[in-house]
C-alpha positions in Angstrom: 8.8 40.3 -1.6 6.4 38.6 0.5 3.6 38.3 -2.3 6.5 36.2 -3.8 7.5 34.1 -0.6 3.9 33.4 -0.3 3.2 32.5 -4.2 6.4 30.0 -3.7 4.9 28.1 -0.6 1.8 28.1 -2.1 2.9 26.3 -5.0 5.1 24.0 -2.7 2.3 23.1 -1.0 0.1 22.3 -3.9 3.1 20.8 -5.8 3.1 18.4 -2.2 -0.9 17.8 -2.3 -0.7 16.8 -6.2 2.2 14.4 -5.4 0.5 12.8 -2.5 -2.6 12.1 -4.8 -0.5 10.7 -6.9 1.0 8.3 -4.2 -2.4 7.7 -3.1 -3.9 6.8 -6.8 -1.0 5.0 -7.4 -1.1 3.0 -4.1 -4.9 1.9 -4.8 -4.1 0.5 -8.2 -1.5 -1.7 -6.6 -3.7 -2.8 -3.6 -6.5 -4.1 -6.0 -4.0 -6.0 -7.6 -2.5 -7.7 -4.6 -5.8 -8.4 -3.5 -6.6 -10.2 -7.4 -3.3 -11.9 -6.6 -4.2 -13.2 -3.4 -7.0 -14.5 -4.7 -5.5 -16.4 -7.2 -2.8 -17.9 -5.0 -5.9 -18.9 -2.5 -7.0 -21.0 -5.7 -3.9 -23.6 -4.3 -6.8 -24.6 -1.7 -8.6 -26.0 -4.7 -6.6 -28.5 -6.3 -3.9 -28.3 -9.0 -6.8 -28.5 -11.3 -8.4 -25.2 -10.2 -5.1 -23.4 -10.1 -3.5 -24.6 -13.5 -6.9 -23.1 -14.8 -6.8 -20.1 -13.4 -2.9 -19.7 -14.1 -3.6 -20.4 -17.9 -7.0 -18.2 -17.7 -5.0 -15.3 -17.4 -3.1 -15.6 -20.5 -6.1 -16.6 -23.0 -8.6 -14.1 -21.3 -9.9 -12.0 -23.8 -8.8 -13.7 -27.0 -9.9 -13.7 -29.6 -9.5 -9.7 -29.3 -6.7 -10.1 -26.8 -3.7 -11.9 -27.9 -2.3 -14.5 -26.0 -1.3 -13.0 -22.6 -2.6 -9.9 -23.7 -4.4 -9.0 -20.2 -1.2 -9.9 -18.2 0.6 -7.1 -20.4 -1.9 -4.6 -20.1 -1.8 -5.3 -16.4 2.1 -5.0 -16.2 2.3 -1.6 -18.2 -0.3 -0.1 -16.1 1.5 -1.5 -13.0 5.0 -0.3 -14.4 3.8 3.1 -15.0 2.2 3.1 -11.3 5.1 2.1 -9.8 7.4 4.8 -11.6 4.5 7.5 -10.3 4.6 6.1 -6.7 8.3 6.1 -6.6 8.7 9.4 -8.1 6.4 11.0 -5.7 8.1 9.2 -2.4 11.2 10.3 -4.0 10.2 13.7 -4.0 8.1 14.1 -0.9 10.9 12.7 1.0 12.9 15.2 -0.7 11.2 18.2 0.2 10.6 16.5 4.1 14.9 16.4 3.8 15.1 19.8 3.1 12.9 21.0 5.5 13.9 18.9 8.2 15.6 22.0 10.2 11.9 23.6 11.1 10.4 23.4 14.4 7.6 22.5 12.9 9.0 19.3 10.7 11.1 18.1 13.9 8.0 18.4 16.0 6.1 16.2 12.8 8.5 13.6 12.9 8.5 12.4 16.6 4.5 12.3 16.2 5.4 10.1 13.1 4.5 6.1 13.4 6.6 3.3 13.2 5.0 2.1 9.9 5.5 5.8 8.3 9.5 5.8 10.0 9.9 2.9 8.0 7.6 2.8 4.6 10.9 4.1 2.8 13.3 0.8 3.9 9.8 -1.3 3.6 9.6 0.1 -0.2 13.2 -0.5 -1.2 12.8 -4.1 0.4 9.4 -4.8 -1.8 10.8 -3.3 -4.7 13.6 -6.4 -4.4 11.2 -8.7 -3.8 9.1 -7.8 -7.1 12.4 -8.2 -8.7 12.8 -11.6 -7.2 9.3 -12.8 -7.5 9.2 -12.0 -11.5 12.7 -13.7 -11.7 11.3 -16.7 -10.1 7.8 -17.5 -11.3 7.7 -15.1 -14.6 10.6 -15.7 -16.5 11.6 -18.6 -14.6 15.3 -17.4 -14.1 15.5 -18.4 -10.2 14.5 -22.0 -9.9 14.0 -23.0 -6.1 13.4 -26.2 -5.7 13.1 -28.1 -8.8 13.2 -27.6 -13.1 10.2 -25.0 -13.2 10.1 -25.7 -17.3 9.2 -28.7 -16.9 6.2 -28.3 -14.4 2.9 -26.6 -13.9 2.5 -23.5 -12.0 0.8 -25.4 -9.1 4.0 -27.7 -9.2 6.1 -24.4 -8.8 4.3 -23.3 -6.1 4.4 -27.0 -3.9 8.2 -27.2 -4.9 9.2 -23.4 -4.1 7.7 -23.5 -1.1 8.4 -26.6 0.0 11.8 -25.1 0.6 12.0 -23.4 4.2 14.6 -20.7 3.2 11.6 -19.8 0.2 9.0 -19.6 2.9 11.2 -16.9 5.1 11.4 -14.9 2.3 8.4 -14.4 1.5 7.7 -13.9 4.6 9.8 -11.1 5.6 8.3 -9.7 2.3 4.6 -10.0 3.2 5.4 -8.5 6.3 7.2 -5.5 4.7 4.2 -5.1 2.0 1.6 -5.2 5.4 2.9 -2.9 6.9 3.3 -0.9 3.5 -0.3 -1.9 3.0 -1.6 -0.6 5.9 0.4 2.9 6.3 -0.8 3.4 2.4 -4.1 3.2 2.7 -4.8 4.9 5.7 -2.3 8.0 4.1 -4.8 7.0 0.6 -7.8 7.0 2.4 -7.0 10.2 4.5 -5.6 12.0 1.4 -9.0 11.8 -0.9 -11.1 11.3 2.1 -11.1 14.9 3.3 -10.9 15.6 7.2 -8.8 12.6 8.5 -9.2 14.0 12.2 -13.1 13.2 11.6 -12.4 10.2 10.5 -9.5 8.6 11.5 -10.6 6.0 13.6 -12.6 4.3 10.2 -9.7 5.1 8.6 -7.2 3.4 10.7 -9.7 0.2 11.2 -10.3 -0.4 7.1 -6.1 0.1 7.0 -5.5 -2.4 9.3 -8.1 -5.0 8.2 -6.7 -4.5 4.9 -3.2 -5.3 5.9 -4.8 -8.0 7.9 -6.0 -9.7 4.7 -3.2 -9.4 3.2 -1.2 -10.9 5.6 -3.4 -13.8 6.3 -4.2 -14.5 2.8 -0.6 -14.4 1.4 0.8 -16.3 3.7 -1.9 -19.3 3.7 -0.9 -21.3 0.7 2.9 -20.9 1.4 2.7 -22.5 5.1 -0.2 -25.1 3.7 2.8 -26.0 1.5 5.3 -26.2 4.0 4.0 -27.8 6.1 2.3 -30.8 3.7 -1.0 -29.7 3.9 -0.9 -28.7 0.1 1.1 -31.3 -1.9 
């Protein structure tokens, strides 16, 4: 009997450690690509020139042995299959956190937890609407803020969308949701494939937040440049 009790937590526990690697994995993929996003959108700075090219550079990069727009689909089947694996493994973690919840132990855990982990699970749902909403908007080019996006550039989407105050407040309550997201992820990343946290946690926790910093800065530039004329 307690051989057995002892092979089941141990298999808990490494069914945990395996999930939160994936989590972590997962979460790094879609940090380098909100970074290359960034990026991009920073190109607004530039001219309509620089960003038009850079917008259409996506979707002939690689040709002739990609086909047209072949690197955006690679990059939204990888991204698609990260998400499922992130989502699957909160879903489950949180799970197992649920059904443990009546320890000492776990109730001790979470009052010692941070804001930004209290609230990573309302902060995903709200980014996981916001995806929805940005691909609606400027991929398919369903939502149309602002203006007839089929009949203008994406720089002209961007000076049009955001030209729009009520635009600008949502992304903004979205940015902030995917900085705090940002910086709770990678210090859990970091601290999950980084060995002892305790060691390091102050490095950790100062790469997290400069991260989130970046992204908060840098997302949020070309929006209020727009708004407030300085990009037209």
């Amino acid at each position: 009997m307690v051989s057995t009790t002892v092979t089941t937590k141990r298999k808990a526990r490494d069914t945990s450690v395996a999930l939160k690697i994936g989590m972590a994995v997962s979460g790094i993929l879609f940090v380098l690509f909100i970074l290359m996003h960034m990026y991009g959108n920073l190109k607004m700075f530039a001219g309509a020139q620089a960003y038009n090219d850079y917008a259409e550079h996506l979707r002939t990069f690689g040709e002739p042995i990609l086909p047209y727009e072949g690197l955006l689909w690679i990059l939204r089947i990888v991204l698609l299959a990260a998400l499922i694996l992130h989502a699957y493994a909160a879903f489950s973690l949180w799970h197992k956190a649920s059904s443990a919840r009546g320890s000492k132990y776990v109730a001790r855990r979470t009052l010692a937890q941070t804001y930004a982990s209290r609230t990573m699970r309302w902060g995903g749902v709200i980014l996981l609407l916001f995806i929805i909403f940005h691909i609606l908007q400027f991929t398919t080019l369903t939502i149309q803020l602002g203006g007839n996006y089929l009949q203008m550039t994406p720089y002209d989407r961007m000076v049009v969308a955001f030209g729009e105050w009520y635009v600008w407040v949502i992304y903004l309550i979205a940015i902030l949701a995917l900085t705090m997201h940002v910086r709770h992820g990678v210090w859990s990343a970091m601290a999950t494939l980084g060995g002892n946290k305790k060691r390091r946690q102050d490095t950790i926790n100062l790469v997290a937040i400069f991260v989130a910093a970046i992204v908060l800065v840098g997302f949020m530039l070309p929006p209020t440049a727009i708004l407030f004329g300085w990009i037209s």
